[in-house]
N, C-alpha and C positions, 0 to 999 in steps of 0.2 A: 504493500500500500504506500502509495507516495507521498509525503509529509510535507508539510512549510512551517516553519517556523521563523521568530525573532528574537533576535537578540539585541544587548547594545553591550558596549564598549566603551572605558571612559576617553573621552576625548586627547586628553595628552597620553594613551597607549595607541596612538592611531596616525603616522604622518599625517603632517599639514596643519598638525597644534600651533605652528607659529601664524599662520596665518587668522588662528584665533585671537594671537596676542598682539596682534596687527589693528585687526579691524575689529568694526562695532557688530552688533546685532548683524554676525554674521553668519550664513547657510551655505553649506556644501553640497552637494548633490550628483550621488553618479547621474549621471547621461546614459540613456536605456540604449543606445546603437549599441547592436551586438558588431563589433569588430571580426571583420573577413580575414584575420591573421592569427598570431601565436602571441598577440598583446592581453596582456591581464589589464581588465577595467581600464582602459588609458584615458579616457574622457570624463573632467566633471565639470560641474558650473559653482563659482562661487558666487555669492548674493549679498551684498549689503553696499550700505549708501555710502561708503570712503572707499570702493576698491582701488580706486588709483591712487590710495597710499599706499598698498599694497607694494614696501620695496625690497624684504626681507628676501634672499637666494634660496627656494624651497629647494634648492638641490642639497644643500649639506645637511638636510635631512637623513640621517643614517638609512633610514626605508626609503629613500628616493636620487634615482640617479641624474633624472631630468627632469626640467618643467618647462612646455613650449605654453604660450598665451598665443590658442589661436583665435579669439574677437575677443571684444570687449565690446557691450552695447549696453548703453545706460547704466545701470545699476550692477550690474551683469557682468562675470568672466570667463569665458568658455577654456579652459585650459585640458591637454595633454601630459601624462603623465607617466614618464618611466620606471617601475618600481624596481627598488633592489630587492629582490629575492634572498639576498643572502639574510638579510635583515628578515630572523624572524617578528612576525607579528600575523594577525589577523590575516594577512593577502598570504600569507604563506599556508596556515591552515586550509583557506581557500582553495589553494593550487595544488596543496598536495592532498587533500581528500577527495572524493566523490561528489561534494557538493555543486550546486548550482544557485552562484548570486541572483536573487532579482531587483534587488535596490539598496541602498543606504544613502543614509540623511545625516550629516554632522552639524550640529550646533554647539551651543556655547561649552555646553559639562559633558556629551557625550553622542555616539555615535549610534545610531540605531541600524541596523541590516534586517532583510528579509530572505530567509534562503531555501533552497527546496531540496528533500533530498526522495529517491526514488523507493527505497524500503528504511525503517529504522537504525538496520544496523551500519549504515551511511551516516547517518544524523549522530550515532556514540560516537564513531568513529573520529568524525569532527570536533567533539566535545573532549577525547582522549588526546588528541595529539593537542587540544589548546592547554589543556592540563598539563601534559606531559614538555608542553613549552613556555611554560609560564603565562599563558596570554589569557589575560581573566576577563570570560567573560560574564554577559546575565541572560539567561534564556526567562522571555516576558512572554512568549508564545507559542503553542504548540497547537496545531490542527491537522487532519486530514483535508488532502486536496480534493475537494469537490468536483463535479462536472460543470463545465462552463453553464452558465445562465442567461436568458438575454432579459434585456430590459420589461419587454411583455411580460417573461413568466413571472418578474417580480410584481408584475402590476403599474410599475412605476411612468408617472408620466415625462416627457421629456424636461420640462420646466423642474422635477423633482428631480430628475437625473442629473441635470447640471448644478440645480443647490447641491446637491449632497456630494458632487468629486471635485468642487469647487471650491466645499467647504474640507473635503479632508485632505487636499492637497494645499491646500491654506493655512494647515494646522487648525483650523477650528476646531478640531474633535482632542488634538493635543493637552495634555494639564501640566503646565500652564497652558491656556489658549493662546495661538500667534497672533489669530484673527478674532474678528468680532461680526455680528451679522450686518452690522455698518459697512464693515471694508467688503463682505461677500455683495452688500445689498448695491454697493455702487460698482463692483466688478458687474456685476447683471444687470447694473441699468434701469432696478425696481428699489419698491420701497423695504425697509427692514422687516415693515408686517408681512408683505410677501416671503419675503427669504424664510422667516419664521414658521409660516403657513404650509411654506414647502421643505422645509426638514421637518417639521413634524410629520404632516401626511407621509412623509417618504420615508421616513423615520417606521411610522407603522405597519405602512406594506412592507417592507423591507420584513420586520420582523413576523409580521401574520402568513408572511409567504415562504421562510426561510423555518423557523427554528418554533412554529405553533401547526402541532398534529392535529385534524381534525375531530378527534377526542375531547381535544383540549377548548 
């Protein structure tokens, strides 16, 4: 049975901590292109309002051999990244277990990952070599992989579908929250009663569709 889980990391066991002690209210973020080569994670985006102070040489980062900045748009840093492998950490447990990354988020105290693995004993496996490498981490999640769903079977309507990925890619569902239904309600171009209106409703089907038997 194939697993996904989460975990986090604290932020300074994870290259790229200087870039925290750089900048403000700052977000990292892998970039979901899957790379056509033999590069580990090379693409992320950094996020915050000073990147262009940003002067620090993320290369003499013991876990990083290179860093190219390829854009910069507004607030926004689209960079490349060479990892040293030798350097154990996190991308090393990654590379040499079975796993399959599908996301990570770094903020201020810590790093969060989402990763998938194919049967359980992939998932120890993972968990023994970060043990056995000193790389501590905290498993926050543990599910079986579902079969895909589409927006109908959940009921949802399209206007609830965009509150709700707009609100968790915004961190609104995060604690502390990032967002507010103020910043979702003027990303959507409606009022806040809307936004509200519509994570609730979406909120319900969501659950009346997914996790309530008809028993119940």
């Amino acid at each position: 049975m194939a697993i996904e889980a989460s975990f986090t990391v604290e932020q300074a066991d994870f290259p790229l901590s200087a870039v925290f002690e750089q900048l403000t209210d700052v977000t990292i973020e892998l970039d979901r292109i899957v790379p056509t080569g033999e590069a580990i994670i090379p693409y992320f985006w950094i996020s915050a309002d000073d990147t262009d102070k940003l002067t620090t040489d993320l290369s003499d980062d013991l876990g990083i051999d290179q860093v190219k900045v390829i854009d910069q748009v507004e607030k926004q840093m689209f960079v490349r990244i060479d990892w040293n492998l030798n350097h154990e950490s996190i991308l090393t447990a990654i590379v040499n277990t079975e796993i399959t990354l599908l996301a990570g988020i770094g903020k201020e105290k810590q790093w969060t990952f989402e990763i998938r693995a194919s049967e359980q004993q992939e998932l120890s496996d993972f968990q023994t070599y970060c043990q056995d490498h000193n790389i501590s981490i905290e498993l926050t999640e543990l599910h079986a992989v579902s079969s895909l769903r589409s927006d109908r079977e959940y009921d949802l309507t399209d206007g609830q579908r965009k509150a709700l990925v707009l609100a968790y890619s915004s961190g609104y569902f995060d604690s502390p929250r990032d967002a507010t239904q103020a910043d979702l309600a003027d990303e959507l171009g409606i009022t806040r009663q809307a936004v509200s209106s519509r994570l609730q409703r979406g909120m319900r089907r969501l659950v009346a569709s997914s996790l309530i038997t008809p028993e119940e």
